[in-house]
One Martini backbone bead per residue (centre of mass of N, CA, C, O) as a GRO file, in nm:
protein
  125
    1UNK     BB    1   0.220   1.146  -0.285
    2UNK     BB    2   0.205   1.423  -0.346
    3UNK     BB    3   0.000   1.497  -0.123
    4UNK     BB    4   0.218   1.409   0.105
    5UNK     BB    5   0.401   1.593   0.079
    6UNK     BB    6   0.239   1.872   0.085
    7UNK     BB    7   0.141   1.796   0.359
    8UNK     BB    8   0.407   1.697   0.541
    9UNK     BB    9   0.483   1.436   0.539
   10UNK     BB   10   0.662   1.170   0.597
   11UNK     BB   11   0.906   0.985   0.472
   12UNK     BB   12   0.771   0.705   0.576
   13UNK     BB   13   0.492   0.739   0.426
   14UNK     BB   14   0.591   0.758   0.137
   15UNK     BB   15   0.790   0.497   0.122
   16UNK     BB   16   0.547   0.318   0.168
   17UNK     BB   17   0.330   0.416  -0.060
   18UNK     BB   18   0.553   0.324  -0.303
   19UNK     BB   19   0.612   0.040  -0.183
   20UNK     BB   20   0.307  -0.056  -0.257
   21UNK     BB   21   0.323   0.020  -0.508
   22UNK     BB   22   0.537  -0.168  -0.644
   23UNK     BB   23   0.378  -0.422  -0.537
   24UNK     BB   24   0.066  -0.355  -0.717
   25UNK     BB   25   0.242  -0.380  -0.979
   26UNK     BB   26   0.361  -0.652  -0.977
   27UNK     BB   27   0.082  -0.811  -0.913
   28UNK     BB   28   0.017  -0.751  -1.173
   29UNK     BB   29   0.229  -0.880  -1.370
   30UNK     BB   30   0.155  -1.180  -1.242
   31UNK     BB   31  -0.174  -1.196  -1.342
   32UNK     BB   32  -0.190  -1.086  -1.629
   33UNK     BB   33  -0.220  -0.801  -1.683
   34UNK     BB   34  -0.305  -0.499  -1.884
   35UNK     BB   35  -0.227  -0.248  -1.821
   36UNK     BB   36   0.092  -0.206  -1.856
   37UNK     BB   37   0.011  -0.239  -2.197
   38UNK     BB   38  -0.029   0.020  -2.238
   39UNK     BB   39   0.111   0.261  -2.470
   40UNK     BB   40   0.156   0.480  -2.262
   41UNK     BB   41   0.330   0.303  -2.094
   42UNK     BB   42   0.526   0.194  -2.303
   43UNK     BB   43   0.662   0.464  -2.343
   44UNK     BB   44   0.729   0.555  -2.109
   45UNK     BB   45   0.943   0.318  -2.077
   46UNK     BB   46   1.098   0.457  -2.332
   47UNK     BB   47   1.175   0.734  -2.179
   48UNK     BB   48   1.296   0.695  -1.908
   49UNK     BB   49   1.594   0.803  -1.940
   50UNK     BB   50   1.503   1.100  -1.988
   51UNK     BB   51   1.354   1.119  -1.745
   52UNK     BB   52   1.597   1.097  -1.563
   53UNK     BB   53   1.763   1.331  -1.673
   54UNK     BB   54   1.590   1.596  -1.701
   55UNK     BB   55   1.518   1.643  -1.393
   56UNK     BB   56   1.693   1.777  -1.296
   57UNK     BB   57   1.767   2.038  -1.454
   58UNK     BB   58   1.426   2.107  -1.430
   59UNK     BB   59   1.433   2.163  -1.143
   60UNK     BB   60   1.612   2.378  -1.171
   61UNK     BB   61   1.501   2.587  -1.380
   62UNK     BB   62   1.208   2.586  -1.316
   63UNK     BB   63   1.184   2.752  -1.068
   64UNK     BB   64   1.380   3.019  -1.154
   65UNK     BB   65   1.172   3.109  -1.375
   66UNK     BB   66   0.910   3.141  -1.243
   67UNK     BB   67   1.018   3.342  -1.012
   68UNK     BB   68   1.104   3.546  -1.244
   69UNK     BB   69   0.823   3.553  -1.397
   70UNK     BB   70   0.645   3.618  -1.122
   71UNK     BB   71   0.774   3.740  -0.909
   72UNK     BB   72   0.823   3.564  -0.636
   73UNK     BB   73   0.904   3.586  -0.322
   74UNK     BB   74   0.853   3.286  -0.270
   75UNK     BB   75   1.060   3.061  -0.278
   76UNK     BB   76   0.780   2.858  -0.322
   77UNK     BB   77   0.591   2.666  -0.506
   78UNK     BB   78   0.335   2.583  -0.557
   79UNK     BB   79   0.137   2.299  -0.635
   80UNK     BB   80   0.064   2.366  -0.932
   81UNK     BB   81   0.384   2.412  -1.020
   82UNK     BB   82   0.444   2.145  -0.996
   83UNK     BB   83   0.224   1.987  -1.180
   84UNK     BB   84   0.343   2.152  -1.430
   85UNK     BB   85   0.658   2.006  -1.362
   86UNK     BB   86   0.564   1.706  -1.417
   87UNK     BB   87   0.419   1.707  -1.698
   88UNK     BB   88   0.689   1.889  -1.839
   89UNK     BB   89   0.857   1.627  -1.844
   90UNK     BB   90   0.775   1.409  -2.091
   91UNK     BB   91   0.815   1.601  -2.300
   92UNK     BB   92   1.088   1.671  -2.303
   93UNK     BB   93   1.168   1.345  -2.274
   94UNK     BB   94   1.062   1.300  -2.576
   95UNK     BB   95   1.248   1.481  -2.729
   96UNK     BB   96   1.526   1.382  -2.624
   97UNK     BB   97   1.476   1.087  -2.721
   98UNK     BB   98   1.445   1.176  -3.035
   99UNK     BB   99   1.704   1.330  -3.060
  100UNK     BB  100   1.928   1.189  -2.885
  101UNK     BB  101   1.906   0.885  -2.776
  102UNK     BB  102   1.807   0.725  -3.054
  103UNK     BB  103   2.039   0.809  -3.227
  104UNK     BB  104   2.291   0.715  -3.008
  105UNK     BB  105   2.231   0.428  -3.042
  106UNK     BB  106   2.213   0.392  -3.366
  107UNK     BB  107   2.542   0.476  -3.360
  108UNK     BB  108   2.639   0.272  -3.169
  109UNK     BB  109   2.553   0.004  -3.353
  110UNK     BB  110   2.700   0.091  -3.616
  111UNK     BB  111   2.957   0.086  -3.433
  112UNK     BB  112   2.962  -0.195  -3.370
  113UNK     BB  113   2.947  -0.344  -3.601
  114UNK     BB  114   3.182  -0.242  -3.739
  115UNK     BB  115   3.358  -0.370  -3.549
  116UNK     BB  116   3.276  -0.670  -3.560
  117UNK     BB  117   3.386  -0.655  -3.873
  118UNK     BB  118   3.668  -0.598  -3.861
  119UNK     BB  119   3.674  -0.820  -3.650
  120UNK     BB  120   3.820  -1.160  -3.618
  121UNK     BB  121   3.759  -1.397  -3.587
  122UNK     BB  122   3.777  -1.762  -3.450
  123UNK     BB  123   3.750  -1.882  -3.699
  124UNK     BB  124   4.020  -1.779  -3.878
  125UNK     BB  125   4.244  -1.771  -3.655
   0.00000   0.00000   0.00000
């Protein structure tokens, strides 16, 4: 999908080539194959949500600092520098999982905890 995008593909071939890749791994999940329970694999969907959230802040930051520090004239980045820019997304999102969301799931759980623990059940009142 990346080379068609840098080919300057249109979006209806991005977009059905995403949607077959889509339909390709459910009917993995269907046949009951083990490739998508592979370790890396699970973990990515474990830092998704931070993956979600980086992508974009990094999208700005990242095209901005490129062309500041290499000094490019023009403002499009080559495909290298976008590929460097998709590699540093997981390591980015896997420290924000583990700074930012991993604590703060486990401090609402205890905090619902602990509300749970305060309010009166139904069954005593």
């Amino acid at each position: 999908m990346l080379v068609a995008a840098a080919a300057g593909a249109s979006d209806t071939v991005i977009v059905i080539g995403l949607g077959g890749l889509i339909f390709f791994l459910a009917r993995l999940a269907q046949t009951g194959s083990d490739l998508l329970s592979a370790r890396p694999l699970v973990y990515l969907g474990e830092i998704s949500y931070s993956v979600y959230m980086i992508c974009i802040p990094w999208k700005i930051v990242f095209p901005n600092l490129v062309i500041r520090v290499l000094q490019l004239n023009n403002k499009e980045l080559p495909l290298g520098l976008w590929l460097v820019f998709l590699i540093s997304v997981v390591p980015l999102a896997a420290v924000s999982y583990h700074l930012i969301e991993k604590p703060a799931r486990e401090r609402m759980k205890l905090m619902a905890d602990s509300l749970a623990a305060r309010r009166p059940s139904a069954a005593t009142a």
